[in-house]
C-alpha positions as CSV (number, residue, x, y, z in Angstrom):
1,X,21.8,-9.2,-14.9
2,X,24.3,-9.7,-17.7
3,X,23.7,-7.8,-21.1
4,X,22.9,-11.3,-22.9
5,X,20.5,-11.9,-20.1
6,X,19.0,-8.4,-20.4
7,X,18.9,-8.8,-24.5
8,X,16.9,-12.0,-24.0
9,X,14.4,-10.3,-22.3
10,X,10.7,-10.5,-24.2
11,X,7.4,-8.5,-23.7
12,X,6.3,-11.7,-21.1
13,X,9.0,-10.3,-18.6
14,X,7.2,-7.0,-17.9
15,X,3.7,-6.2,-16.2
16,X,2.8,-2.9,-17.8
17,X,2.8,-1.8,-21.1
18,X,2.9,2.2,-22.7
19,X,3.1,2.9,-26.3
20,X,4.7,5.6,-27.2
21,X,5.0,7.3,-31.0
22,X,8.1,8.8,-31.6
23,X,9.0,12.3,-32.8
24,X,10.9,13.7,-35.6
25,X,12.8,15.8,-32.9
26,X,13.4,12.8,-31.0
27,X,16.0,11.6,-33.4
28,X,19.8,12.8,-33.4
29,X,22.3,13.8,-36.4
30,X,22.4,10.5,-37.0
31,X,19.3,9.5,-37.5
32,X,18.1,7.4,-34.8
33,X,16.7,8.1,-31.2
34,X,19.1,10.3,-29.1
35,X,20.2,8.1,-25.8
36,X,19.0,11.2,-24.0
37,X,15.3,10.2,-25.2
38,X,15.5,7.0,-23.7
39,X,15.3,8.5,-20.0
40,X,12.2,10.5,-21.1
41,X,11.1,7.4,-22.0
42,X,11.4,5.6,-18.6
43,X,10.1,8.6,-17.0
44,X,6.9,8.4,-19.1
45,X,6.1,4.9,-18.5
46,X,7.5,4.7,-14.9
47,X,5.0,7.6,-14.0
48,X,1.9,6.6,-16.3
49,X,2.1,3.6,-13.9
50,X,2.4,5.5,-10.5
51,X,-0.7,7.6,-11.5
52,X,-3.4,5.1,-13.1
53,X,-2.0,2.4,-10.3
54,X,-0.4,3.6,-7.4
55,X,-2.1,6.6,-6.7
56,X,0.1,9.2,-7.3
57,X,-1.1,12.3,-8.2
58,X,2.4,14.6,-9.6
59,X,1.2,17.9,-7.9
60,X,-0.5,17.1,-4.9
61,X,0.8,14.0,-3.1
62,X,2.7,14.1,0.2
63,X,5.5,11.7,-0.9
64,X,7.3,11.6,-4.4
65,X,10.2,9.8,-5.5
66,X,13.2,11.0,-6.4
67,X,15.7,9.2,-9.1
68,X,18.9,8.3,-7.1
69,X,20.5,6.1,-10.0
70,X,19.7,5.3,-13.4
71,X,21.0,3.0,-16.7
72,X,20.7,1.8,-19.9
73,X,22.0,-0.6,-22.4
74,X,21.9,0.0,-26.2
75,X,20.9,-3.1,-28.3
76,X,19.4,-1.9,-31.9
77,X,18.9,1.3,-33.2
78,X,15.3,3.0,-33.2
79,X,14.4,5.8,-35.1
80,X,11.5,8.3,-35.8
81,X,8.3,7.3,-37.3
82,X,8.5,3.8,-34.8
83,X,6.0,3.1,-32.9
84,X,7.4,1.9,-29.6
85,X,6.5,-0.3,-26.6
86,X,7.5,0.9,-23.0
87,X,7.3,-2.2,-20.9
88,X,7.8,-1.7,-16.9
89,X,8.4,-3.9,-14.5
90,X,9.8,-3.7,-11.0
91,X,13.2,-5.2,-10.2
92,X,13.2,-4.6,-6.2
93,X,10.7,-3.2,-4.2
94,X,12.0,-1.7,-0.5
95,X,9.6,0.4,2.1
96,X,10.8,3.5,1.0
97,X,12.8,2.6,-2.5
98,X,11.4,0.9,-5.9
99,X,13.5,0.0,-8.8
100,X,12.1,-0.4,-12.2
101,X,13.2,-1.6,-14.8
102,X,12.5,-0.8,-18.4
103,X,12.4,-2.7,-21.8
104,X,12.2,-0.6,-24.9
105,X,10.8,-2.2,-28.2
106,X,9.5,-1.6,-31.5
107,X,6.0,-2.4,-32.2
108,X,5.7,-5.9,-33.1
109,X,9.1,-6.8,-32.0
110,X,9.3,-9.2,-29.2
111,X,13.5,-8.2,-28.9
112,X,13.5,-5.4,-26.8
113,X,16.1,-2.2,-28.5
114,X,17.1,-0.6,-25.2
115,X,17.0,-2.0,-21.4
116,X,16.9,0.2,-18.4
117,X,15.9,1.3,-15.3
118,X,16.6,3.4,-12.3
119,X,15.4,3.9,-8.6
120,X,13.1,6.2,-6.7
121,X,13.4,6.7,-3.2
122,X,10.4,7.8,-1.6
123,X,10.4,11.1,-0.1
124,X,8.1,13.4,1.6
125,X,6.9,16.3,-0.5
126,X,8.4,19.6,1.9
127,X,11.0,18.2,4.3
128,X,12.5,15.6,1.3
129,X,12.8,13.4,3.7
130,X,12.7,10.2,3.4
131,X,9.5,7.9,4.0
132,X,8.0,4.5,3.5
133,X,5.5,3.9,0.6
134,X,1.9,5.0,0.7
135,X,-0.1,1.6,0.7
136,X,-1.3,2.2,-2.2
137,X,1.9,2.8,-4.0
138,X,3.8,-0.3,-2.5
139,X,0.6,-2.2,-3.7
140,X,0.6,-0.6,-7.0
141,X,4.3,-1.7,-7.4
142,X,4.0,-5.4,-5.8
143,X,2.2,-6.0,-8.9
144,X,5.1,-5.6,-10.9
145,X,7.5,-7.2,-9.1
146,X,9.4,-9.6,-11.3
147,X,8.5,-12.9,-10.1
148,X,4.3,-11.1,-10.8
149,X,5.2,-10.0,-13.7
150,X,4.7,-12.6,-16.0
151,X,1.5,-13.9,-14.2
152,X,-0.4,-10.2,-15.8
């Protein structure tokens, strides 16, 4: 998807919703959000979802996922004391691979500031192998497959 395309996103595109409150340490020497922060971000709202929907439980389940790329693109400038919106949705869903994708925006703005994403492959727990999807978790995440998304 083209940057234009990705900048024309609105809240409608995603399934899921997180807000998120930023933090004064959360901003850089230059007063807005550091684009390290943005990848805590995704990471927040990409597991919220696996745990209230799919399932997932961080410290005891036999398969996690494990981020094997990630991106971002940069359209406005956010900065501590916004309130944001962390909207998920998922891009392409495989038997052992998801990836999500990301819209960041400021409360009340229907323009997102930042698009991203990245992608899990599924992997078992102790051999880090990898594996297909729990059902749960594929179901969890068929819900948010784009062409769903707007229908939540």
């Amino acid at each position: 998807m083209s940057q234009n395309n990705l900048k024309a996103l609105g809240r409608v595109d995603f399934g899921y919703t997180l807000s998120y409150r930023t933090r004064w340490s959360d901003n850089d020497q230059y007063s807005h959000i550091n684009n390290s922060i943005y990848y805590h971000l995704f990471d927040s709202v990409v597991n919220t979802y696996l745990i209230e929907c799919c399932g997932q439980n961080p410290q005891a389940s036999p398969l996690i996922g494990l981020v094997v790329s990630s991106w971002c693109q940069f359209f406005a400038p956010l900065s501590f004391p916004d309130i944001l919106d962390l909207c998920l949705r998922v891009k392409r869903l495989g038997s052992s691979s998801v990836t999500y994708e990301i819209g960041v925006f400021k409360q009340g703005s229907n323009s997102p500031a930042a698009v991203g994403g990245y992608t899990h492959v599924f992997v078992d727990r102790e051999s880090r192998k990898g594996s297909a999807m729990l059902f749960a978790t594929r179901n969890g995440l068929r819900a948010l497959l784009m062409s769903n998304a707007s229908k939540l």
